[in-house]
Structure formats: structure tokens, C-alpha cells
C-alpha positions in Angstrom: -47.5 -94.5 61.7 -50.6 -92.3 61.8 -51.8 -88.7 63.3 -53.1 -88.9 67.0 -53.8 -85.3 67.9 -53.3 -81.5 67.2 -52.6 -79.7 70.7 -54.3 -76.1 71.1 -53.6 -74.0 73.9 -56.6 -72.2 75.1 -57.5 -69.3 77.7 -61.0 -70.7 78.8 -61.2 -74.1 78.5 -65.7 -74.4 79.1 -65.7 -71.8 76.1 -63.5 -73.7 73.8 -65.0 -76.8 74.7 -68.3 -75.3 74.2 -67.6 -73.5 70.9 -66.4 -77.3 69.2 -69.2 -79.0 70.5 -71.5 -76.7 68.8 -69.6 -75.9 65.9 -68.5 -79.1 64.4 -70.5 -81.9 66.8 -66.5 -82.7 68.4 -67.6 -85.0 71.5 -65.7 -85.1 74.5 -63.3 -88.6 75.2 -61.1 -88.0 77.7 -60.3 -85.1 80.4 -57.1 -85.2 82.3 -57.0 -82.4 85.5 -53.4 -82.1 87.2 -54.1 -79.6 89.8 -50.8 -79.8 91.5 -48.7 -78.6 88.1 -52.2 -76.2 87.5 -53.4 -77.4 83.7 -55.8 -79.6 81.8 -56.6 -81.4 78.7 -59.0 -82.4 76.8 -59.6 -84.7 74.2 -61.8 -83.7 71.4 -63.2 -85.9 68.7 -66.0 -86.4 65.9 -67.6 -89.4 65.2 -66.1 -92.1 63.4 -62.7 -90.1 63.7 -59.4 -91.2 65.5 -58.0 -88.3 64.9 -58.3 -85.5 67.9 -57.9 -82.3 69.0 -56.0 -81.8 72.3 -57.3 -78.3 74.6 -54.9 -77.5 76.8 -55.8 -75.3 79.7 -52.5 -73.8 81.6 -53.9 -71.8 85.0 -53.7 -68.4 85.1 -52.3 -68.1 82.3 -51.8 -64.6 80.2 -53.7 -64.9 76.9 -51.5 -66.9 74.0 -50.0 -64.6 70.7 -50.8 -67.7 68.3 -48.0 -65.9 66.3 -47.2 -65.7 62.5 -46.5 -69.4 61.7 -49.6 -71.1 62.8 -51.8 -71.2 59.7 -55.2 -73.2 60.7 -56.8 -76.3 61.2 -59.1 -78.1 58.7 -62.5 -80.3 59.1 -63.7 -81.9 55.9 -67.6 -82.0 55.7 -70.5 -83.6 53.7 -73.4 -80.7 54.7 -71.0 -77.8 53.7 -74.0 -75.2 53.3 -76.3 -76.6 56.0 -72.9 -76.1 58.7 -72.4 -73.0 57.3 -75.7 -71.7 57.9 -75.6 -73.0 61.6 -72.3 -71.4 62.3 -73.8 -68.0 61.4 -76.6 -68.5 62.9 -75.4 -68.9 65.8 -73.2 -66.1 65.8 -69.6 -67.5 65.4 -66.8 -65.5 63.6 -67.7 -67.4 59.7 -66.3 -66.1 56.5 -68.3 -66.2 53.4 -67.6 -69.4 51.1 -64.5 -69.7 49.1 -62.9 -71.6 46.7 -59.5 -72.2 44.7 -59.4 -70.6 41.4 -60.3 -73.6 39.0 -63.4 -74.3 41.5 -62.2 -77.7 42.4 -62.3 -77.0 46.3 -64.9 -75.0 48.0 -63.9 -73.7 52.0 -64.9 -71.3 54.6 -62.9 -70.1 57.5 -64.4 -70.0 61.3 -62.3 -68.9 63.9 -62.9 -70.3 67.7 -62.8 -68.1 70.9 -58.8 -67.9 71.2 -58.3 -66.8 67.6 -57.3 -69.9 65.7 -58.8 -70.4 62.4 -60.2 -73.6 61.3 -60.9 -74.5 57.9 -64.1 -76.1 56.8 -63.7 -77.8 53.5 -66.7 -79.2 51.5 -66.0 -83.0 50.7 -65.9 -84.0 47.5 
């Protein structure tokens, strides 16, 4: 067995697209439109990755409550800092850098343009 995607629901599918491309360098694989049932997907992935991250775009849709159980997504880095620094820079939603109590993990928290909060973890 082994993961194949995590499925987000989004509002405005160009932003969110938009946002991971710049963000985190996700490339776009596949784009499935079904018009006549009125949603999209999109596949999302980084390079060298299997893994993806599913958009889905449901027409005319009211905005999502992403609710008290969802916690976040996480991206494991090499260039922890110099990601950082773009993120700001370019004017996302980026918390200052954290870390666990016995400094064995650093992380920061970005959050994309329907709320969720992904997790940036420095590689070790």
C-alpha cells in the first residue's frame, strides 16, 4: 500500500492553484473538468514526489467551514530559511519559525487562500 493524494476543497480554484505554485514549486499533472455535474480537480505535485494534493473545485459553491478536526498539511524542506523568506516576501499568511521543546524539529505554519494550514518542516 502507499498514500496517493490528500483532497482539498477550495473556493477559487486559479487562486489555489496559483498560491501552491508559488509557494512550494507544486507543478500541475492532471486537470479533470466535469461541467455537466459542475466541479473540478486538480492534481498537484512537487518534483520527485508521488504523493499529491487533490483541488477540488465544486461550482457555485458557498465558502467551506474547514471545521474543528482538520489540523494541517505538512511539506518537508531542505532550504527551510530561504522558503521562508520567499513566502513573506511575497506576502502569504507565514508564522514566525517554531520548534518542539528539545529543538529536534524546527516548523513554520503558512496558511493558503481557503484557510488551511500547511506545515513546513525543515528536513533533517
Amino acid at each position: 500500500m502507499k498514500m496517493l493524494h490528500t483532497c482539498i476543497r477550495v473556493q477559487h480554484l486559479d487562486k489555489s492553484i496559483a498560491f501552491y505554485k508559488e509557494a512550494f514549486d507544486f507543478q500541475e499533472k492532471k486537470k479533470l473538468d466535469y461541467p455537466e455535474h459542475k466541479f473540478s480537480i486538480v492534481y498537484l505535485g512537487l518534483e520527485g514526489d508521488d504523493y499529491e494534493l487533490e483541488l477540488t473545485y465544486n461550482y457555485d459553491h458557498e465558502p467551506y467551514n474547514i471545521g474543528d478536526g482538520y489540523g494541517h498539511i505538512a511539506i518537508g524542506v531542505d532550504e527551510f530559511e530561504a522558503l521562508h523568506d520567499k513566502q513573506v516576501a511575497a506576502g502569504f499568511n507565514v508564522t514566525d519559525y517554531k520548534g518542539l521543546p528539545d529543538s529536534s524539529v524546527r516548523y513554520y505554519f503558512i496558511t493558503d487562500p481557503d484557510g488551511y494550514k500547511v506545515e513546513v518542516i525543515q528536513n533533517r
